[in-house]
C-alpha positions as CSV (number, residue, x, y, z in Angstrom):
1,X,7.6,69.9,142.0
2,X,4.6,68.2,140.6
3,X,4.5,68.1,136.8
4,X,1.6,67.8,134.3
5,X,3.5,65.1,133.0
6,X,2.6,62.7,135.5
7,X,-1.4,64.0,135.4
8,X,-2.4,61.2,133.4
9,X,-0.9,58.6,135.4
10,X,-2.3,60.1,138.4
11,X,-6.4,60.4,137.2
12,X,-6.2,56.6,136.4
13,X,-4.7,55.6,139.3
14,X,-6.8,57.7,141.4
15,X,-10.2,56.5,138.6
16,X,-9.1,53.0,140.1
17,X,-8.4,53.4,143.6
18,X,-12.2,55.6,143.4
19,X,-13.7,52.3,141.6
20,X,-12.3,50.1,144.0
21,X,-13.5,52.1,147.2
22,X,-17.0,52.5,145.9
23,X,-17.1,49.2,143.9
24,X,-17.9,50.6,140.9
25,X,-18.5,48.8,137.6
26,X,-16.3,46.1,137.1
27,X,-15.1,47.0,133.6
28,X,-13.9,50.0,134.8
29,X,-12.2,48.6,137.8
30,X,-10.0,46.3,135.3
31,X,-9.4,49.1,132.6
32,X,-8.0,51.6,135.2
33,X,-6.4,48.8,137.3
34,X,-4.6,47.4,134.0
35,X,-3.6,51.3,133.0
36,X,-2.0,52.4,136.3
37,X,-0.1,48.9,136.2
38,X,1.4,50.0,132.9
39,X,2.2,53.7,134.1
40,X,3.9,51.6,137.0
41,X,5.7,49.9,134.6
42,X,6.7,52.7,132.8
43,X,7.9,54.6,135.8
44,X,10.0,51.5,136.5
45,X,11.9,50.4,133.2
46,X,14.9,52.3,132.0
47,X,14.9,51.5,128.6
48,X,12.8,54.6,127.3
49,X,13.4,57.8,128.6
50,X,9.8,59.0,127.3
51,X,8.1,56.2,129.3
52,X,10.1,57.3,132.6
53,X,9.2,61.0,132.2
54,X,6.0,60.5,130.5
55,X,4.1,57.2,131.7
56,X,0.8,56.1,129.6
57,X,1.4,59.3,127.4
58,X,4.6,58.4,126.0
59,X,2.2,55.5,124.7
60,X,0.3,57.8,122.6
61,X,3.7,59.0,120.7
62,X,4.6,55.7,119.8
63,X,1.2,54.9,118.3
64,X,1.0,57.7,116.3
65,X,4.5,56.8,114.9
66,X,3.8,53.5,114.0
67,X,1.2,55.1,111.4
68,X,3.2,58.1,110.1
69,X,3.2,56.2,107.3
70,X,0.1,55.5,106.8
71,X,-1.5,59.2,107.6
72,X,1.0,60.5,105.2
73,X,0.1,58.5,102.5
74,X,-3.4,58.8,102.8
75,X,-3.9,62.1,104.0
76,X,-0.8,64.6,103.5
77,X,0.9,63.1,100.4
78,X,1.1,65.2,97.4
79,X,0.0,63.7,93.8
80,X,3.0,64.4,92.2
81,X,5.7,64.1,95.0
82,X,7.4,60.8,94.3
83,X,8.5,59.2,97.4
84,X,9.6,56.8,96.2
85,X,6.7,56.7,94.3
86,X,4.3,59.5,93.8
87,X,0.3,58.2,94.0
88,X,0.0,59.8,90.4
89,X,2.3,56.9,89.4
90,X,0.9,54.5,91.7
91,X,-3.0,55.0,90.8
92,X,-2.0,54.8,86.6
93,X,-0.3,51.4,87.2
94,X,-3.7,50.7,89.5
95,X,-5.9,51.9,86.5
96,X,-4.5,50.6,84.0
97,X,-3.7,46.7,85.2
98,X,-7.7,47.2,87.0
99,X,-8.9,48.2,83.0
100,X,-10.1,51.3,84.4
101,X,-10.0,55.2,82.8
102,X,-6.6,56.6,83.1
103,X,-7.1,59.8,81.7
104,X,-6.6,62.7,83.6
105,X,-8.8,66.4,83.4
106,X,-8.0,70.0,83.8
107,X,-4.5,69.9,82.8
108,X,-1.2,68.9,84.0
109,X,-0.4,69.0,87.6
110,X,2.7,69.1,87.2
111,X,5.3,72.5,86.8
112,X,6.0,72.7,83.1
113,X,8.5,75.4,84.1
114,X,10.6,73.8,86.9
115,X,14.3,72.6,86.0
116,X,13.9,68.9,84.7
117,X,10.3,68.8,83.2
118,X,10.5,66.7,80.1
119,X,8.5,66.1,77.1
120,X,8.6,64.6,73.9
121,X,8.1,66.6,70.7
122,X,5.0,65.8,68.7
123,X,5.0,65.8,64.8
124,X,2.2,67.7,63.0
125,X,1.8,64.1,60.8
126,X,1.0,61.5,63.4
127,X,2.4,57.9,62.0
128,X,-0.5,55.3,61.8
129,X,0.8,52.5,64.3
130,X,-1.1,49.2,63.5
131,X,0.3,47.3,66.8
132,X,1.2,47.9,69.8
133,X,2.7,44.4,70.7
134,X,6.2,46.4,70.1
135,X,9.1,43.7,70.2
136,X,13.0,43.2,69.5
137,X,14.8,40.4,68.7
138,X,17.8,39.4,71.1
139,X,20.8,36.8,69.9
140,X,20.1,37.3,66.2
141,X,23.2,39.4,65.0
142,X,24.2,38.3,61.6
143,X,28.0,38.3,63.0
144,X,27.3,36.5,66.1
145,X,23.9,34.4,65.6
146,X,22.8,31.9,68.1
147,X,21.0,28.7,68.2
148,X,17.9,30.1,69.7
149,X,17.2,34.1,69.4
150,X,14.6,35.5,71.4
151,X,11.8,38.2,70.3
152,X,11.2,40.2,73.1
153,X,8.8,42.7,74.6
154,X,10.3,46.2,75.1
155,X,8.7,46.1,78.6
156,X,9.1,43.5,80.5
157,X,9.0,41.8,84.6
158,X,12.6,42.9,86.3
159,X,14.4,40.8,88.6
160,X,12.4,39.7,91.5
161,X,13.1,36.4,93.7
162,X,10.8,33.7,94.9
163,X,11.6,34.1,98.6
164,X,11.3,38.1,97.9
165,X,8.0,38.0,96.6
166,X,5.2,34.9,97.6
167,X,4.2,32.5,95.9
168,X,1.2,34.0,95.1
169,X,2.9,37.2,93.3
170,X,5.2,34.8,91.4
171,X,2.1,32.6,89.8
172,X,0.4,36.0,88.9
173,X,3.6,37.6,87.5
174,X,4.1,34.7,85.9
175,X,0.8,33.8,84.5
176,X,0.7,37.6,83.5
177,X,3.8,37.5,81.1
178,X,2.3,34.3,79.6
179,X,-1.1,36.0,78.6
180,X,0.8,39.3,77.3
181,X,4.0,37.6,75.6
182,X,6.8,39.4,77.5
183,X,9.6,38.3,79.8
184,X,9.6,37.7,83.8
185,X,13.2,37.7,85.8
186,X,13.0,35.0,88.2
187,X,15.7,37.1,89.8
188,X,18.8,35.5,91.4
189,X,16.9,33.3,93.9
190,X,16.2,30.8,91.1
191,X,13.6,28.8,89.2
192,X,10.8,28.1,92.0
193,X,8.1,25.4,90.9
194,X,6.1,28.5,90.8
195,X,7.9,29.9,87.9
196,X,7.1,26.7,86.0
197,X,3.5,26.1,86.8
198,X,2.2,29.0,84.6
199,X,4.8,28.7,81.6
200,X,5.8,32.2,81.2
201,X,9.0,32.7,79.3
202,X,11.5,33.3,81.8
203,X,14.9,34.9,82.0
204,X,17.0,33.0,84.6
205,X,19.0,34.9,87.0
206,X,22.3,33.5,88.0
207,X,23.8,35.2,90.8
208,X,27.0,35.1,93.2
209,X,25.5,32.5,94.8
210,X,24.9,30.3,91.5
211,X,21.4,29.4,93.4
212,X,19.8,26.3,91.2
213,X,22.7,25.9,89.4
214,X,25.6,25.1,92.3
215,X,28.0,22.2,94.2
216,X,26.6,22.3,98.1
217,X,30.2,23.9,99.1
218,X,28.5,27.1,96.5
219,X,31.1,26.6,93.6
220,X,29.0,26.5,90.2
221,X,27.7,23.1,88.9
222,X,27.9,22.7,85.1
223,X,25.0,19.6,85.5
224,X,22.5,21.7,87.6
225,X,23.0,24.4,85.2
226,X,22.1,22.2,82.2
227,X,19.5,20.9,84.0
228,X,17.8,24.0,84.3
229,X,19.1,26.4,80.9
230,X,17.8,24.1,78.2
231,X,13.8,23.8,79.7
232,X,11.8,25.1,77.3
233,X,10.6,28.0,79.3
234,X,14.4,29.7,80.0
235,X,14.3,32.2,77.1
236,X,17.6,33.6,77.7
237,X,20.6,33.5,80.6
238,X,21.6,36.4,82.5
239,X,24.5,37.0,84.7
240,X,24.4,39.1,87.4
241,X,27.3,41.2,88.5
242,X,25.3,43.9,90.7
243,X,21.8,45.3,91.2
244,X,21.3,49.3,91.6
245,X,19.8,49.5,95.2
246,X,22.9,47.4,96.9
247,X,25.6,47.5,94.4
248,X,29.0,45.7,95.5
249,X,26.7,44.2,98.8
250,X,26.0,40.8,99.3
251,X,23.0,39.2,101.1
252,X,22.2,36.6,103.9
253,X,18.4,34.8,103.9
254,X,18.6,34.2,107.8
255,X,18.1,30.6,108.2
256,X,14.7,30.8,109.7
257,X,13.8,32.4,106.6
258,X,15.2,29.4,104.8
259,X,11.9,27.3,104.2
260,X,12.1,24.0,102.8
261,X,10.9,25.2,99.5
262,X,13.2,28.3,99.2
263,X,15.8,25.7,100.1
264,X,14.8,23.1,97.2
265,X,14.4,25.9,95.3
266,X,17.9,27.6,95.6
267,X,19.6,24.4,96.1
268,X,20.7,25.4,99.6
269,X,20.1,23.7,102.9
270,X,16.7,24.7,104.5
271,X,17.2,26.5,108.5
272,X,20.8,27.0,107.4
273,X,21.4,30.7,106.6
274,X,21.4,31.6,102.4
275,X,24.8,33.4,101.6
276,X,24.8,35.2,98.5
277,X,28.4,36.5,98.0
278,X,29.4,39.9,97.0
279,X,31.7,38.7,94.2
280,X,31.4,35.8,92.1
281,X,33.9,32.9,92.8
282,X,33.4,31.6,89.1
283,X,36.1,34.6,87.7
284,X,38.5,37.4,88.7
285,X,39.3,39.4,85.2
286,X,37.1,40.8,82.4
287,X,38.4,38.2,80.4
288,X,37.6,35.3,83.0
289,X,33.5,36.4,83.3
290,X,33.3,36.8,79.1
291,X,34.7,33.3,79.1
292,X,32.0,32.3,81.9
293,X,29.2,34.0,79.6
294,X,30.6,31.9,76.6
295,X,30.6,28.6,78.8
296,X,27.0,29.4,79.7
297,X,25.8,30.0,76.4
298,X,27.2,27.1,75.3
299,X,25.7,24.7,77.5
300,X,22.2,26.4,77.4
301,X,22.6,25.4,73.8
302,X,23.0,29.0,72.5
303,X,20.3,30.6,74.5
304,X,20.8,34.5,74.1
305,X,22.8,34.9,77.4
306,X,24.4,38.6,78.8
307,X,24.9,40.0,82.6
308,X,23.0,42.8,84.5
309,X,24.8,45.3,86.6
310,X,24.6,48.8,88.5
311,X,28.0,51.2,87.0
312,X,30.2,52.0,89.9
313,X,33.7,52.4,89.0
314,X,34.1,53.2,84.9
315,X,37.5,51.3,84.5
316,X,35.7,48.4,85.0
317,X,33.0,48.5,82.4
318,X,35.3,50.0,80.3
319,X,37.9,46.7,81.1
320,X,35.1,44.3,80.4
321,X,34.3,46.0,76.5
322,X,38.3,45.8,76.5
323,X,38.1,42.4,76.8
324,X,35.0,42.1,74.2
325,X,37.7,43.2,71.7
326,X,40.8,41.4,72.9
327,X,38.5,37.6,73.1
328,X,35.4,38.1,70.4
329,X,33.6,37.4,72.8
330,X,30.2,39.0,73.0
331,X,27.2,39.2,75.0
332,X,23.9,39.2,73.6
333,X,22.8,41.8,75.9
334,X,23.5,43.8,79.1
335,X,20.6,44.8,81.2
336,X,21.7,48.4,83.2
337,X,20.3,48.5,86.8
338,X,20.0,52.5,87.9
339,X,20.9,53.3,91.6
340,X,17.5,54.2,91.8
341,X,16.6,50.8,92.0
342,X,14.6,48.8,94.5
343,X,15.2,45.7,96.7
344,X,13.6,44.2,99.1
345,X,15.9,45.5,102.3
346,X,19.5,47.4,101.8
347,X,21.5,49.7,104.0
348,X,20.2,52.8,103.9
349,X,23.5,54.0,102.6
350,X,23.4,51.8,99.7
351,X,20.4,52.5,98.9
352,X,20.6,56.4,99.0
353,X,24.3,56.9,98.0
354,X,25.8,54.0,96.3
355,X,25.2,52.9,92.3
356,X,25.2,55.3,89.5
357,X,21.6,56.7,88.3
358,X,20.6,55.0,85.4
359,X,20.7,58.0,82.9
360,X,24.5,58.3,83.8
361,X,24.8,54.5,83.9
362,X,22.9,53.9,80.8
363,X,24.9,56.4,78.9
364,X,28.0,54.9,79.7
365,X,27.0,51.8,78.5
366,X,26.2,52.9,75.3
367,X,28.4,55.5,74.6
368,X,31.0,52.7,75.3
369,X,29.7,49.8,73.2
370,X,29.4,52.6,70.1
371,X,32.5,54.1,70.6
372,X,33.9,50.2,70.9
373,X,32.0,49.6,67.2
374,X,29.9,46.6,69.5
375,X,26.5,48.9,70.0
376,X,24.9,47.0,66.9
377,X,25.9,43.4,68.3
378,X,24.7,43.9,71.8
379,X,21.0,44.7,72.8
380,X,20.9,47.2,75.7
381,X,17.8,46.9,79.0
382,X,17.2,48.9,81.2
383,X,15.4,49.5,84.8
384,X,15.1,51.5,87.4
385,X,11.7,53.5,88.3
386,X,10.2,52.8,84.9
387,X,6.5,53.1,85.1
388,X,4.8,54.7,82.2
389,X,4.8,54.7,79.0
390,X,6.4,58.1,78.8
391,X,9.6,56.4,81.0
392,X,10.0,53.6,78.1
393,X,9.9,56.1,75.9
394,X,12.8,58.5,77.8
395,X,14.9,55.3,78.3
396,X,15.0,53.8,74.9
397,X,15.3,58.0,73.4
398,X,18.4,58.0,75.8
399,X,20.0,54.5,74.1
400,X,18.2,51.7,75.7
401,X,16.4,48.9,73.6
402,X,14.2,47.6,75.8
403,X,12.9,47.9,79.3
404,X,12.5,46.3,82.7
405,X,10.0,47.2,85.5
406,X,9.6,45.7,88.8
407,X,8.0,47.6,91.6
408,X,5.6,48.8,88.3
409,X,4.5,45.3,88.0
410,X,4.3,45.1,91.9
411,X,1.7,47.7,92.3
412,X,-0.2,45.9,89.4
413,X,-0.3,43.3,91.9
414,X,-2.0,45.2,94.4
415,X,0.8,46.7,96.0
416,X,0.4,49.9,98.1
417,X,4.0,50.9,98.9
418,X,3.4,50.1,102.7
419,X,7.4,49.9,102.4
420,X,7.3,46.5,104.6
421,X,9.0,44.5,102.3
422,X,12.0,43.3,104.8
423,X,9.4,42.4,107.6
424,X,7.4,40.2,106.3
425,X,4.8,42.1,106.9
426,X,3.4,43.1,103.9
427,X,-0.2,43.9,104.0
428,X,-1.3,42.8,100.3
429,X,0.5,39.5,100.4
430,X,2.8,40.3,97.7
431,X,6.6,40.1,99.8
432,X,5.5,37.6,102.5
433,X,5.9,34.0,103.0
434,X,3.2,34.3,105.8
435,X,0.9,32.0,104.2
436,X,-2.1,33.7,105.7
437,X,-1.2,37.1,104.4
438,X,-0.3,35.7,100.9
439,X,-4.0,33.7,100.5
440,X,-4.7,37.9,100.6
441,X,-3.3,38.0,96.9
442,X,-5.9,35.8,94.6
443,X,-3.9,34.4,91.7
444,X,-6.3,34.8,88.5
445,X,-8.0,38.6,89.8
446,X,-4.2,39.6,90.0
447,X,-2.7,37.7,86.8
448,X,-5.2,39.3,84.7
449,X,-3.9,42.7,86.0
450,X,-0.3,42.0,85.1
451,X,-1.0,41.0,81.8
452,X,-3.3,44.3,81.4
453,X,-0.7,46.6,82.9
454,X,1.4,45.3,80.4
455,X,-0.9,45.7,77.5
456,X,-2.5,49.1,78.2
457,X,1.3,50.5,79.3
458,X,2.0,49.4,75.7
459,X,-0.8,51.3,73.9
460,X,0.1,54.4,75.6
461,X,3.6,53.9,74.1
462,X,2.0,53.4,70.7
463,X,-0.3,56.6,70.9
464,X,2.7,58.6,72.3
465,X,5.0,57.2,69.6
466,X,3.1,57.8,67.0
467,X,2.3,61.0,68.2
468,X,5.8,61.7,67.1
469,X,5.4,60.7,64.3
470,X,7.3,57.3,64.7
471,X,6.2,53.9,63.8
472,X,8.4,51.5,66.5
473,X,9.9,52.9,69.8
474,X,13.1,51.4,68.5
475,X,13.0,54.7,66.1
476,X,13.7,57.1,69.4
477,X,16.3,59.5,69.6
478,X,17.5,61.9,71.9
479,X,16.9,64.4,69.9
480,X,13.1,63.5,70.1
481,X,13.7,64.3,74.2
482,X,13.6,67.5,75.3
483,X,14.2,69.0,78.7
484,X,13.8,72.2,80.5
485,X,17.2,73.5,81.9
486,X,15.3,77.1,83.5
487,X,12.3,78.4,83.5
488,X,13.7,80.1,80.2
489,X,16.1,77.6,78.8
490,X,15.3,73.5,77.3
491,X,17.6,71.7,75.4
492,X,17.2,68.6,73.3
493,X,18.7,65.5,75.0
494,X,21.3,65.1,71.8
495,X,22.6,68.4,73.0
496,X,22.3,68.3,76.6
497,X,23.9,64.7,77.0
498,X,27.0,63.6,75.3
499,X,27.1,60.7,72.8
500,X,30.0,59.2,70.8
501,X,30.5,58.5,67.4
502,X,31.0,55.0,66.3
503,X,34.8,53.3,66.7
504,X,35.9,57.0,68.8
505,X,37.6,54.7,71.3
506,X,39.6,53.0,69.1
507,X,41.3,56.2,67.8
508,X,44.0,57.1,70.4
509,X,44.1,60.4,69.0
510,X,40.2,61.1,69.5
511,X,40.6,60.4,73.3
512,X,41.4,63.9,74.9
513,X,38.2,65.4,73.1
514,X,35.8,63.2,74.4
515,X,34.1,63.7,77.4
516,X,36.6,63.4,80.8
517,X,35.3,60.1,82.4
518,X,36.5,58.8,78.9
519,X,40.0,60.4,78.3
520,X,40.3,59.7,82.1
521,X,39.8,55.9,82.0
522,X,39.5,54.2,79.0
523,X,43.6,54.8,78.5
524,X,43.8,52.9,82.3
525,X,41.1,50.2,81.9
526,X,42.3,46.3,81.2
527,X,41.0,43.0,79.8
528,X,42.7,41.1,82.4
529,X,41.7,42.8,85.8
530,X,38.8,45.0,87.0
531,X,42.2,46.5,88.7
532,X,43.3,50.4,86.8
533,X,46.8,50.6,85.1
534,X,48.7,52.7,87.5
């Protein structure tokens, strides 16, 4: 029985055995020729079931998929629906780094009344807040100083590789943090030459795969390290044990991928594929990796060094403070990566369903290091969708002491969340090593954006702090954060979310009133493995 399915294949069949008969124009001849060939086609293959039953219009389905991103985010997308990024957030990163108005008329588009607004309460006498170049200083504990502390920005460039990101976006991220005085990750891919060139201070990632600072069989090299840790430009050292959007997942760069300048700059073999582990080979215990933190310290010649990681399993967190207090040995800092996080590319499983949010993960770690009497000797970051200034100040109310962003600073950079970071594809130059689609991103245009981003995110953080009457964003409480549990119900943060007392842990007899994920595992976490007591 004839179909309307085939109706299209038919006309231009029958358009080009018309055309030929009647030699009609030649343009049409080869259009309907070339058409009925591909309906052919179609009707032939037996890959695609739409193409068999469908020829030339199963064509039209697939082109209109391709888009679907695109038409939603120009046409359909909601301000304020945040997938992963609403544009709301998107367009105040793009006003701000272009210099342009960011404020906003009529009101707030938001719900006031849905479950999880949040705001800030506001003091009827506003401090007066003279700067709003807001800074902490990292490695300068009386108890525990080192050689060379570190005054740092409270909002700062997260973790972002050279290999990840061009070239291009590295010099302007770069260039950027050197103009506004804050920090850029290099991210566990390394120190690239284009990390150097601009002379931003720079917080070297070492990862599993001890990239710049290895042996060629991967094992860690003391000499490369040195080599690296002491230049002037490495402001501080930081390990890292797991990133929110693939926690517990290691990584391959294909070996195509592996250019001759990712290579040099990795120390890896370029065309050979780029193994980052998913545990480190350098330790095996809590006690093992505070030693290893130690030993780095030591040979950056007392740089403030710390690690970075995504909560997963409390024990462990909870073994590696255990072993804080059984060594004296201390980081400087731990740097909390949300689950919310982004990467580059990551199974969708990890990235929807594995890693601890960062409000959970953040108040772990500093309900821990309080309870543990260490909060005061180890500075606390944070990251993980942190875009405003309204997000800094959240994070820091909820224990933090500072902040990372990384897809923030991406969309200062021009980025329109075309989500093609894994294809190389991306259509601003920003995560591409297509040299033609990087020359896109112009270096100056884009590190002046950075560095406003930065400085205008800033000022809104002064105006909102001292709206509370607050001088310094290190003053935040939770009890300054309040949130709406129903439309007739908020709570203040201190009451809503538990926090512990300083030295609680160390009381066995203050354990069973303490919230459950600490009576349940601090008793069964250990200093010498990630492993549970039994």
């Amino acid at each position: 029985m004839f179909s309307t399915r085939y109706l299209a294949f038919i006309a231009v069949a029958a358009a080009c055995a018309l055309s030929l008969a009647l030699a009609g124009p030649h343009w049409l001849t080869l259009l309907a020729g070339a058409l009925t060939a591909l309906g052919v086609a179609d009707l032939l293959q037996t890959r695609r079931a739409l193409r068999r039953n469908y020829p030339l219009l199963a064509h039209f389905r697939f082109l209109l998929e391709s888009i679907r991103p695109e038409i939603r985010q120009y046409f359909l997308e909601d301000d304020t629906e945040a997938k992963p990024f609403s544009r709301n957030q998107r367009s105040i990163v793009y006003q701000r780094a272009k210099v342009e108005t960011d404020k906003r008329p009529f009101g707030t588009q938001l719900d006031v009344y849905a479950a999880g607004y949040e705001w800030i309460n506001h003091s009827i006498a506003p401090a007066a807040v003279a700067d709003h170049n807001f800074r902490i200083d990292i490695g300068a504990h009386p108890d525990c100083p080192r050689a060379q502390p570190y005054s740092a920005s409270v909002f700062n460039i997260s973790a972002m590789s050279f290999g990840a990101l061009s070239a291009n976006a590295i010099l302007a991220l770069n260039g950027g943090a050197r103009v506004g005085g804050f920090m850029h990750d290099t991210g566990e891919g390394s120190i690239s030459q284009y990390h150097r060139q601009n002379s931003g201070d720079l917080v070297w990632e070492i990862g599993s795969g001890y990239f710049g600072c290895r042996q060629p069989d991967g094992s860690f090299s003391e000499a490369n390290f040195i080599a690296n840790a002491t230049a002037p430009q490495v402001k501080m050292i930081e390990l890292k044990l797991s990133q929110g959007a693939k926690p517990g997942h290691g990584g391959v760069l294909p070996g195509p991928k592996v250019t001759a300048e990712i290579a040099a700059t990795r120390g890896v073999i370029a065309g050979v594929d780029c193994i980052s582990p998913a545990r480190h080979a350098e330790f095996a215990t809590p006690l093992e990796m505070l030693a290893f933190i130690e030993r780095l310290r030591n040979l950056s010649g007392g740089k403030p060094t710390g690690f970075k990681l995504a909560i997963g399993h409390p024990w462990e967190f909870f073994g590696i403070v255990k072993a804080m207090l059984a060594s004296g040995i201390t980081p400087d800092f731990i740097v909390v990566d949300g689950g919310e996080g982004g990467t580059g590319a990551a199974p969708v499983e990890f990235t929807d369903h594995v890693g601890t949010p960062l409000q959970e993960a953040l108040l772990l770690v500093h309900n821990t290091l309080v309870g543990a009497n260490l909060r005061d000797k180890i500075k606390i970051g944070a990251s993980g969708k942190i875009i405003t200034a309204f997000d800094i100040a959240r994070t820091l109310a909820l224990g933090a002491d500072w902040c990372n962003s990384a897809r923030g600073f991406m969309f200062a950079l021009g980025c329109i969340q075309s989500q093609n970071c894994h294809t190389d594809r991306c259509p601003t130059g920003v995560a591409t090593q297509d040299p033609q689609r990087q020359r896109a991103l112009v270096v100056p245009d884009k590190t002046a954006r950075v560095a406003h981003f930065h400085q205008n995110t800033l000022k809104a953080l002064a105006e909102l702090i001292a709206a509370a009457g607050l001088s310094h964003p290190s003053q935040l409480r939770p009890h300054h954060l309040v949130r709406r549990i129903s439309p007739n119900q908020v709570k203040l943060a201190s009451a809503l979310l538990p926090y512990l007392e300083p030295g609680e842990l160390l009381d066995p007899s203050q354990l069973s009133r303490l919230p459950p994920v600490f009576g349940l595992y601090w008793p069964v976490a250990q200093a010498e493995s990630f492993h549970p007591l039994s």
